[in-house]
C-alpha positions in Angstrom: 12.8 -29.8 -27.8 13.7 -33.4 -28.6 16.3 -34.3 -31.0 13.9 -35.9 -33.8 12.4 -32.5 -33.8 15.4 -30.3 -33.5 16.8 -32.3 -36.3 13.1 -31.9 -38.4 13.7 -28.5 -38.0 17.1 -27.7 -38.9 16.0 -30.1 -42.4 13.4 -27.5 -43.1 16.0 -24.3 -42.3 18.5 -25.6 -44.8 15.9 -26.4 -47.4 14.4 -23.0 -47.1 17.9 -21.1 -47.3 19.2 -23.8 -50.5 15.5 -23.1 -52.2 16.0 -18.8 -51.8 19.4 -19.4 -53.6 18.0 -20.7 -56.4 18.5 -18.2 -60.0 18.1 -19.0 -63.4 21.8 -19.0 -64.8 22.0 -15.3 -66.2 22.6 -15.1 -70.0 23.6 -11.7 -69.5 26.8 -9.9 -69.3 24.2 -7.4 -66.7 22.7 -10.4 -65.3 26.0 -12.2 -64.4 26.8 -8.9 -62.2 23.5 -9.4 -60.4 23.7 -13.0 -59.9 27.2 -12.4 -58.7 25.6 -9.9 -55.8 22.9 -11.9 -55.5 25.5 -14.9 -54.2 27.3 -12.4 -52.2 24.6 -11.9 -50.3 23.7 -15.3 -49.9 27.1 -15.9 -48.4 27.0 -13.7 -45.9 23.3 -14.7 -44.7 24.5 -18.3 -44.4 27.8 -16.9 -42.5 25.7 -14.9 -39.9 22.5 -18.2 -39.9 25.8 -20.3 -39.2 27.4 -18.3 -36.2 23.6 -17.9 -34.7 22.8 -21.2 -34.6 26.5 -22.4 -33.6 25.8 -20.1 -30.5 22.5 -21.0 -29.5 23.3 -24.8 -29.7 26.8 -23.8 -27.5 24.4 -22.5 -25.6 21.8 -25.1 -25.0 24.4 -27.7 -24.9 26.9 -25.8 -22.1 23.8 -24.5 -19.9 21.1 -27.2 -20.4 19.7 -28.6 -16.9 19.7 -32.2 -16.1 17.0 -33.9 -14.0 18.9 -34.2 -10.2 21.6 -31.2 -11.2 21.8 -27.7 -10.8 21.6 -25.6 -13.7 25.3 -24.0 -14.1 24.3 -20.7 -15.1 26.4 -17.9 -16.8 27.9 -15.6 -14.6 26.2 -12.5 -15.3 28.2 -9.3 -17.8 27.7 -5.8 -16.6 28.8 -3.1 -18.3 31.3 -4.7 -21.2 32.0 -1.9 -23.6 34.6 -4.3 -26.1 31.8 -6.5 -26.2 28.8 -4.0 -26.9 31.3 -2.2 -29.6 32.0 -5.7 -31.0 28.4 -7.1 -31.7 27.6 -3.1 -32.9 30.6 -3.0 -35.0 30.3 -6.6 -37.2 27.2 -6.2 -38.3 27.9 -2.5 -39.5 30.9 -3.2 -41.3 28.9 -6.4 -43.4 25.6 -4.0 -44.1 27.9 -1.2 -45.3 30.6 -3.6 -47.0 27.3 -5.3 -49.1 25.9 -1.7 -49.6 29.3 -0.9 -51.2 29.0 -3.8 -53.8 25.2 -2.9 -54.5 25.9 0.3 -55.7 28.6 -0.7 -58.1 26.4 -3.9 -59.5 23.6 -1.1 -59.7 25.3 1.5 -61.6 27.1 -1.3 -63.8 23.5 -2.7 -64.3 22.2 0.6 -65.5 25.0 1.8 -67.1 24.1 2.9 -71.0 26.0 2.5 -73.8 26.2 5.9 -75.7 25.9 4.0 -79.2 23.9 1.0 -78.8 24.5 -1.6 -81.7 20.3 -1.8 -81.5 17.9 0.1 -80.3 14.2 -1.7 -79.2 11.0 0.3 -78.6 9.3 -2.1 -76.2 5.6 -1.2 -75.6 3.3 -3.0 -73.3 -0.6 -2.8 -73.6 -3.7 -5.1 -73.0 -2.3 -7.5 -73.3 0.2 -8.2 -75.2 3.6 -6.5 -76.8 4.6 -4.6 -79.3 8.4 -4.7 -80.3 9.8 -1.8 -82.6 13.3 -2.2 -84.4 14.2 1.5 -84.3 16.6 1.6 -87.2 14.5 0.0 -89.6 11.0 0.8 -88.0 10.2 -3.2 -88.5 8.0 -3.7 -86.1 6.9 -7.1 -84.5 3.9 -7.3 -82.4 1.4 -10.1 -80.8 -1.5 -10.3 -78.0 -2.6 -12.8 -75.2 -3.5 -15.2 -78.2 -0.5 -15.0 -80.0 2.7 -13.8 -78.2 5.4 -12.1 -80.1 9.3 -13.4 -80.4 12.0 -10.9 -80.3 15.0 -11.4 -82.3 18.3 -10.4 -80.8 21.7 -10.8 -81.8 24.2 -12.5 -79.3 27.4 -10.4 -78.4 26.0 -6.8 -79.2 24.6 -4.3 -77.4 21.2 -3.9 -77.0 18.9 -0.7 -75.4 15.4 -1.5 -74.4 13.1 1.5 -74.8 9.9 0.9 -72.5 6.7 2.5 -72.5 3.3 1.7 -72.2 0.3 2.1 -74.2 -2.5 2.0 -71.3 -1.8 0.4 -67.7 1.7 -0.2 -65.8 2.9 -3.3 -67.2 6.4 -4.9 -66.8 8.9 -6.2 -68.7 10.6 -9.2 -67.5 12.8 -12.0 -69.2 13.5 -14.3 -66.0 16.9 -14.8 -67.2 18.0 -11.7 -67.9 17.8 -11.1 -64.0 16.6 -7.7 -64.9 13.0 -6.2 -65.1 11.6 -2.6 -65.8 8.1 -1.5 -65.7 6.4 0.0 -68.7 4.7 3.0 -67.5 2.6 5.0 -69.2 3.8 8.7 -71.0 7.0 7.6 -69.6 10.2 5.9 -71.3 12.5 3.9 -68.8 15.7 2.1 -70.6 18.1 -0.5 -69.7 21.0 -1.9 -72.2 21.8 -5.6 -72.0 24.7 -8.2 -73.9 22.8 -11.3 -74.4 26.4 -13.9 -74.1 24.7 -17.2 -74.6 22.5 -18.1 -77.7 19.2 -19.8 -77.0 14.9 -18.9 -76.9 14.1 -17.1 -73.4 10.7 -16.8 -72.5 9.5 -13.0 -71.2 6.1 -11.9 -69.7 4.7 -9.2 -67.9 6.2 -8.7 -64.5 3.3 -6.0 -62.8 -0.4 -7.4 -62.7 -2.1 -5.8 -65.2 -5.6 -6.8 -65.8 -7.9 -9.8 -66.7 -4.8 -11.9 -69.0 -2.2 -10.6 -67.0 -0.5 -14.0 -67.0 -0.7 -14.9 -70.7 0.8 -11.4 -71.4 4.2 -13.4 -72.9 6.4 -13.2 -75.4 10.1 -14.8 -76.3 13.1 -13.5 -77.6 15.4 -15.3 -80.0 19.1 -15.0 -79.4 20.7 -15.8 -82.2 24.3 -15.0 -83.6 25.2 -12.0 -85.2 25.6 -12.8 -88.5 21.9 -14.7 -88.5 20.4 -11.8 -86.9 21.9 -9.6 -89.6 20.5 -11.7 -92.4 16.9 -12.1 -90.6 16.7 -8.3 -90.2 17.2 -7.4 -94.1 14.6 -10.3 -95.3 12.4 -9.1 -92.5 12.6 -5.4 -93.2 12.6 -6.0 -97.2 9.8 -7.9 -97.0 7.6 -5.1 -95.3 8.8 -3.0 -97.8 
C-alpha cells in the first residue's frame, strides 16, 4: 500500500470514528448520564483503534522487506503463557469495567420517581399523538397534518405514560437521548428532568405505516412558573 493511499485511508478512519461520536447535547438530567456512557465508550474504542493501528504500523515499519534485502522476520513465540493471559486478560477487564458503568447509567436512566411533579399519558396512533395531562385530564392532541406541542416545565419531574392506540409506535425526542416504544395494551414509563429551556422536536422512533415520518410532534420546555400559568388558562378554558 503506498503512502498517498495509507494516508487516504487513515483520513476516512478518523472521519468515520469523529462522525459515530456525534450526540445532540442532552437537555436532560437522564440524558446527560447516557451521553456521559456514551463518551465512555467512545474513549475506550479510540484507546483500543489507537494501540491496533500503532501495532500494525510497528509492525509494517520494523518487518517491511526492501528490494535487494532479506526480510528480518520475527523470531517465532511458542508457548507464552504471560503473553496469552495478557491479551485474554485486557480486553476482559475493559468489557466488564464498561458493563459495570452500563448498568448503573441504566438503572439511573429508568429509575422512577415515586411522586412525579407531572404525570403525561402519551398515546401513539395513526399517525399522530395524543398527549394527556393526568391531573387535570387536559388533553392535547394532533395528526400527520397538524403535530401536537407538549408543554413541559423545566426543573420538575416528569413521568411519561406510553401506550398505543393501534400499531407499535415509538416515542423519541432526539435530545432527550431516551426513546420507548408505544405498544399496544401495554403501558411502558420513563421519568425525565428537562434542565435546559427551549422547543425540541419528537417523532416516532418504530416505522409504523404509510406517514411514519411526519408522525411529529414538539415539546415546549418552558419555566416553572410559565408552565404553571399555561396549565390553569389551558385547563379553565376547556372547562
Amino acid at each position: 500500500m503506498g503512502r498517498p493511499r495509507a494516508a487516504r485511508l487513515a483520513a476516512i478512519t478518523l472521519v468515520a470514528v469523529a462522525a459515530t461520536g456525534c450526540l445532540p447535547a442532552a437537555v436532560t438530567d437522564q440524558g446527560s448520564e447516557v451521553a456521559w456512557l456514551y463518551d465512555l465508550f467512545m474513549i475506550a474504542a479510540a484507546a483500543v483503534f489507537g494501540i491496533v493501528i500503532g501495532l500494525i504500523a510497528w509492525s509494517i515499519l520494523r518487518f517491511r522487506g526492501e528490494p535487494g534485502r532479506d526480510v528480518d522476520h520475527p523470531k517465532p513465540v511458542h508457548g507464552n503463557l504471560a503473553l496469552e493471559v495478557t491479551w485474554w486478560a485486557i480486553p476482559t477487564v475493559i468489557v466488564a469495567v464498561l458493563i459495570g458503568f452500563t448498568w448503573s447509567v441504566l438503572g439511573e436512566v429508568d429509575e422512577r420517581a415515586e411522586e412525579p411533579a407531572l404525570t403525561v399519558g402519551v398515546e401513539g396512533f395513526q399517525w399522530g399523538w395524543r398527549f394527556t395531562y393526568e391531573e387535570t385530564d387536559l388533553v392535547v392532541s394532533g395528526t400527520a397534518q397538524d403535530p401536537p406541542t407538549l408543554v413541559l416545565p423545566t426543573g420538575r419531574t416528569v413521568a411519561f405514560v406510553i401506550s398505543s392506540h393501534d400499531v407499535v409506535h415509538s416515542f423519541n425526542v432526539p435530545k432527550f437521548l431516551i426513546k420507548r416504544d408505544a405498544i399496544p395494551n401495554h403501558e411502558s414509563r420513563f421519568d425525565v428532568l428537562i434542565e435546559l429551556e427551549g422547543t425540541y422536536a419528537g417523532q416516532c422512533g418504530e416505522f409504523c405505516g404509510l406517514l411514519h415520518a411526519r408522525q411529529r410532534f414538539e415539546i415546549d420546555a418552558v419555566p416553572p412558573d410559565e408552565f404553571d400559568a399555561w396549565l390553569a388558562a389551558e385547563s379553565e378554558a376547556e372547562e
